[in-house]
C-alpha positions in Angstrom: 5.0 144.3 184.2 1.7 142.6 185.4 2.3 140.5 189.2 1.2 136.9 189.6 -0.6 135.9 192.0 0.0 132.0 193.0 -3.8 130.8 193.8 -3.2 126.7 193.4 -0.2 124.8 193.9 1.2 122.6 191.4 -0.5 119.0 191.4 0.9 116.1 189.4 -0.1 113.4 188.0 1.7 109.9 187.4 0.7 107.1 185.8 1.2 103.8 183.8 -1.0 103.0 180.9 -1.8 102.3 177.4 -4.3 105.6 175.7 -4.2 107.2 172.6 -2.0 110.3 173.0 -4.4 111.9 169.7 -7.3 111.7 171.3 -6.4 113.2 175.0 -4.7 116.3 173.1 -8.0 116.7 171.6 -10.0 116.3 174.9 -7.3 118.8 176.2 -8.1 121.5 173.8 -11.4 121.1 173.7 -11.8 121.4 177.3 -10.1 124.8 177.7 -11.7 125.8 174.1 -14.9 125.5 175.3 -14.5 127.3 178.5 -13.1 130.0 177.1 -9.3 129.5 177.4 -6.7 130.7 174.6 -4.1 128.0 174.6 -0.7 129.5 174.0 1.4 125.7 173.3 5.2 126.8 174.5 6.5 123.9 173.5 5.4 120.7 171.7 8.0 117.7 171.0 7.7 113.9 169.6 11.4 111.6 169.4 11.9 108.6 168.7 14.0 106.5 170.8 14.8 102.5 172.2 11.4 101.6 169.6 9.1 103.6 171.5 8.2 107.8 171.3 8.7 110.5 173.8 6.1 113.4 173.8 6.3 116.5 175.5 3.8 119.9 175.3 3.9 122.7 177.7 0.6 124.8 177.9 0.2 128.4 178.9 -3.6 128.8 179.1 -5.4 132.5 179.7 -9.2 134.1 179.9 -9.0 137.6 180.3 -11.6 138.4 183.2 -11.5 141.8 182.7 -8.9 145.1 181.1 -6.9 144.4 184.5 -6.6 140.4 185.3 -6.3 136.9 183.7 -6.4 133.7 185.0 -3.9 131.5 183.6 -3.1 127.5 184.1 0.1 126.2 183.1 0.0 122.7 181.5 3.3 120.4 181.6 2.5 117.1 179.6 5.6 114.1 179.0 4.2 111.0 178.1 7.2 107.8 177.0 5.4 105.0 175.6 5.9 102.6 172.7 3.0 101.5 170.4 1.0 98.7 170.9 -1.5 96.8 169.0 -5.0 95.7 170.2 -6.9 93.1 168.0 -10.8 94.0 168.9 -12.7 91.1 166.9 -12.6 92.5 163.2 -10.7 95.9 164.0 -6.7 96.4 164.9 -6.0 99.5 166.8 -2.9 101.2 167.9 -1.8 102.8 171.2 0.1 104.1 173.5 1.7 102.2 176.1 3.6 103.7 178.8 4.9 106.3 181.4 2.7 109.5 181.4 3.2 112.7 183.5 1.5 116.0 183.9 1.9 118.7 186.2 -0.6 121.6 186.4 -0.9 124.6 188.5 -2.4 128.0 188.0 -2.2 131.7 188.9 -4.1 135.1 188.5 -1.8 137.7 186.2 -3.1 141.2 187.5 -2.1 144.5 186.0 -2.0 143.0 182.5 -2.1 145.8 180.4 1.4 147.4 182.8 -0.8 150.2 184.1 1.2 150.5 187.2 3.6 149.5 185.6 5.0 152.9 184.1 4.0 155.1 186.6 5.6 152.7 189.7 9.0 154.3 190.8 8.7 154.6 194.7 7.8 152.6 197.1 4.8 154.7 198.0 3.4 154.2 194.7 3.7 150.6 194.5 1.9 150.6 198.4 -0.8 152.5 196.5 -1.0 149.6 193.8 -1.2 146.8 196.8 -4.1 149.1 198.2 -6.0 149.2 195.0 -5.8 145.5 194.2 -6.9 144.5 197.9 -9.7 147.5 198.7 -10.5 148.2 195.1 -10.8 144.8 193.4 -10.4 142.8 196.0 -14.1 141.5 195.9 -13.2 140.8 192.0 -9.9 139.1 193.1 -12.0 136.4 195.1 -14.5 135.5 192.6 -11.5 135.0 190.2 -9.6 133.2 192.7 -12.4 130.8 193.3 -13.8 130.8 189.3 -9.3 129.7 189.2 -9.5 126.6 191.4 -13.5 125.2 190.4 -11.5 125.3 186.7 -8.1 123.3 187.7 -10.2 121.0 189.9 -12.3 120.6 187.1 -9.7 120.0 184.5 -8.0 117.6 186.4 -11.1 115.4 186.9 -11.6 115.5 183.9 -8.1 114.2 183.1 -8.1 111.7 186.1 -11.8 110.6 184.2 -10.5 110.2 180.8 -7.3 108.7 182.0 -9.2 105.6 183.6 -12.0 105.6 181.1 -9.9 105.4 177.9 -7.3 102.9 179.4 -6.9 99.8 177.5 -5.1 97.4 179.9 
């Protein structure tokens, strides 16, 4: 079973506004596309309810560095809004007005492929794994570890960004 190493803490954003929920999933994907991410969507849910929608996606995103280590960011999206209309001289267009919350956070997966995994079974040998990952990649670990937090800090710019750019109140 690979071990997961907790590099950045969970950061979550809050905030009130009317977007177009189309358009940031497509600036989501396209982010992590282009930088190499597979997206892995856990969950993805749109209800009805009171005249207004609820829509939840939960994100697993991985790059495989190398045979032994990914990074992965977990993406939590929940957005409840209601649709609104905006009259822009000869055009109508409809958005999303609302609650929005995300919560992202993101970790390094090491011994992916279980090496260790099936030959651990004392406590000596699973020393010997803890030696290996800090003596033997630990140079490796760091680079990923800072390659991991330039990409969430990045990302959630980037949201932050389109968040306030795209708003239409």
């Amino acid at each position: 079973m690979a071990v997961m190493d907790y590099v950045v803490p969970v950061t979550k954003i809050k905030q009130s506004l009317s977007f177009e929920i189309k358009d940031f999933y497509k600036m989501l994907r396209t982010w992590f596309k282009e930088r190499g991410y597979k997206i892995e969507e856990k969950e993805y849910a749109e209800s009805g309810h009171d005249g207004g929608h609820k829509t939840h996606f939960m994100w697993k995103c991985e790059k495989k560095m190398d045979t032994y280590t990914k990074l992965i960011i977990e993406l939590n999206f929940i957005a409840d809004t209601k649709d609104a209309i905006l009259e822009d001289e000869e055009k109508k267009k409809t958005v999303q007005e609302g609650n929005v919350s995300l919560t992202i956070g993101g970790y390094i997966s090491k011994d992916i492929e279980d090496e260790w995994g099936m030959k651990v079974k004392t406590g000596f040998e699973r020393f010997f794994r803890e030696l290996y990952d800090k003596f033997g990649k630990g140079q490796k670990f760091e680079e990923y570890e800072g390659k991991l937090k330039k990409d969430i800090e990045a990302i959630l710019y980037d949201i932050k960004t389109y968040l306030k750019m795209n708003r239409y109140d």
